[in-house]
Residue, then its C-alpha position, 0 to 999 in steps of 0.5 A: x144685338x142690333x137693338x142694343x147698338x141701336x140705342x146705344x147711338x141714339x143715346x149718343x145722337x140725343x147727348x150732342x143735341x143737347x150739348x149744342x144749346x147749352x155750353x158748360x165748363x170742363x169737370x175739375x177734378x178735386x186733385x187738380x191744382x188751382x191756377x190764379x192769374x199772376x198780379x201785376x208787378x209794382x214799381x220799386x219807387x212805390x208811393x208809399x216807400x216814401x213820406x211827404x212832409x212839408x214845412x217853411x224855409x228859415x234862416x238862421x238869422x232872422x230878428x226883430x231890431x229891438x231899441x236899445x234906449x228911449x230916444x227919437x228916430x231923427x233918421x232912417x238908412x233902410x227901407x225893407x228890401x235893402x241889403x245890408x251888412x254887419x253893423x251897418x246903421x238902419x237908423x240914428x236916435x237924437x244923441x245931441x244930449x249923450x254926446x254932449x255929456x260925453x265931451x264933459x266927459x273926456x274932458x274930465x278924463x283930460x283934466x285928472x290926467x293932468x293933474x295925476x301927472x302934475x302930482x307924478x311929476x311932484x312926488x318925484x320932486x319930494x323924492x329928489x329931496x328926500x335922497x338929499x335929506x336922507x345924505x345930510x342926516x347921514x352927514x349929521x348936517x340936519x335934525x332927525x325931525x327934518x329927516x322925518x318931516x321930507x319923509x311924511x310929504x313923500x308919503x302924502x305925495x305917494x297917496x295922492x298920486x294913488x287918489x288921481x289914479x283911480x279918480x282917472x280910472x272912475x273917469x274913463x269909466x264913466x265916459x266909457x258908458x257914455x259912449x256905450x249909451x251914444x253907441x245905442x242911438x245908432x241902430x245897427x245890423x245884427x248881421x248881414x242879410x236884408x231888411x224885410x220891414x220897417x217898424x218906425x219912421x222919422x219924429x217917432x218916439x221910441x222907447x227900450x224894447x220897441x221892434x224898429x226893423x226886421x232883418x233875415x238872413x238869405x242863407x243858408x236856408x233850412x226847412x223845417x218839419x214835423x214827421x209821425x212817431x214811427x219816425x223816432x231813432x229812424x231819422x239821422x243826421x246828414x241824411x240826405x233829403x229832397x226837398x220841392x217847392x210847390x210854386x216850383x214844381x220842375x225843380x227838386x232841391x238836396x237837402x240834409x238833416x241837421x237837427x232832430x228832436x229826440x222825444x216825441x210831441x205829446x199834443x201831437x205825436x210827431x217829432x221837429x226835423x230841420x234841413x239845410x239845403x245843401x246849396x243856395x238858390x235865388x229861387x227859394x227865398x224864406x218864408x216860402x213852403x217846402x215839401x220834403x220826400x223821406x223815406x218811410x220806416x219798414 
């Protein structure tokens, strides 16, 4: 009995000496569940629960004035960064030719009115005489011929009065295109905005079609964009957008859609989106690139 207690210890003593040069991990059993450390908990605002779009700043507005007939520039009222308004003059065309053709004109217009009225004023005349020969037939104080003959001059007088109407229509007419004409040498605002460059200057000669100014609108702005196809009947009208400039990086801007394409771009497998910001800013001006931050479909 001593002996086997004997071994019994040594064998434990030789166990614990071996255990303190080498450390191993504890048995698991194969019931026993296996624990994994918890991940780590996202932000709710994710980087990709939102897309990043980007896009120009437009306006509505915004052309090239075009020459309205063949002329040259004798005077020039802007020059780019001018604010103008609705129909006001950028520049003047040599208009000494239609306006002299339009006084030869209105003076026709003058000279058949007054000859319409002379004629007005006779037939009423003739009228007068034809009252007083129709009571003298009636009286049998004169021949049917007479009667018939104050009759037919009525009638003459009635069509030239007729004649002298549309000769006055056919003259208005035509000093009304004159002044049409006239009214193209004077190169207008489209709208109101601001001039952004000049095509022309003063001696130029210009013909129908040829850019002379460049006028844009300042507002409202819109931005637009394209978005990928998973897009398609996600996007709505009056959602609300927010929009930043790179060259304005502390700056955030609302913005909503007002226009979409309903179909998506073969080439490129996108859709057209424009916003309008909802307010104006001095800081974005047209022309500018803008980022807009939309929501990303689930």
């Amino acid at each position: 009995m001593k002996r086997v207690l004997l071994t019994v210890t040594l064998a434990t003593l030789a166990g614990l000496a071996g255990g303190c040069g080498q450390s191993k991990p504890p048995a698991v059993s194969a019931g026993a569940p296996v624990v994994e450390a918890a991940p780590l908990a996202q932000n709710s605002a994710a980087p990709d629960a939102f897309y990043l779009a980007s896009g120009p700043l437009v306006v509505e507005n915004q052309v090239d004035v075009a020459a309205q007939r063949d002329g040259v520039i004798v005077k020039t009222m802007a020059e780019p960064g001018t604010l103008v308004k609705t129909g006001q003059m950028l520049a003047l065309l040599d208009d000494r030719q239609i306006a002299a053709d339009l006084d030869a004109a209105q003076a026709n217009v003058q000279k058949i009115t007054f000859n319409m009225r002379n004629w007005e004023a006779d037939l009423q005349a003739l009228r007068k005489d034809l009252e007083r020969s129709q009571k003298m037939w009636d009286a049998q104080l004169i021949t049917k011929e007479q009667l018939e003959h104050d009759q037919y001059k009525v009638a003459a007088d009635e069509f030239q009065v007729q004649r002298e109407h549309q000769a006055l229509r056919q003259a208005q007419s035509t000093a009304k295109s004159l002044e049409i004409e006239l009214e193209k040498t004077r190169i207008r605002a489209p709208f109101s905005g601001v001039v952004a460059r000049r095509y022309v200057r003063i001696g130029q000669k210009v013909a129908i079609g040829d850019r002379t100014f460049w006028v844009t609108a300042t507002g409202p702005l819109r931005v637009k964009f394209t978005l990928p196809e998973r897009f398609v009947g996600r996007v709505k009208k009056g959602e609300q957008l927010t929009v930043t400039s790179p060259d304005l990086p502390d700056k955030k801007y609302n913005a909503k859609v007002i226009e979409f394409s309903p179909v998506v771009d073969p080439s490129s497998g996108t859709i057209e989106v424009l916003a309008e910001l909802a307010a104006p800013s001095g800081e974005l001006q047209p022309g500018m690139t803008a980022q807009v931050r939309i929501h990303n479909p689930r």
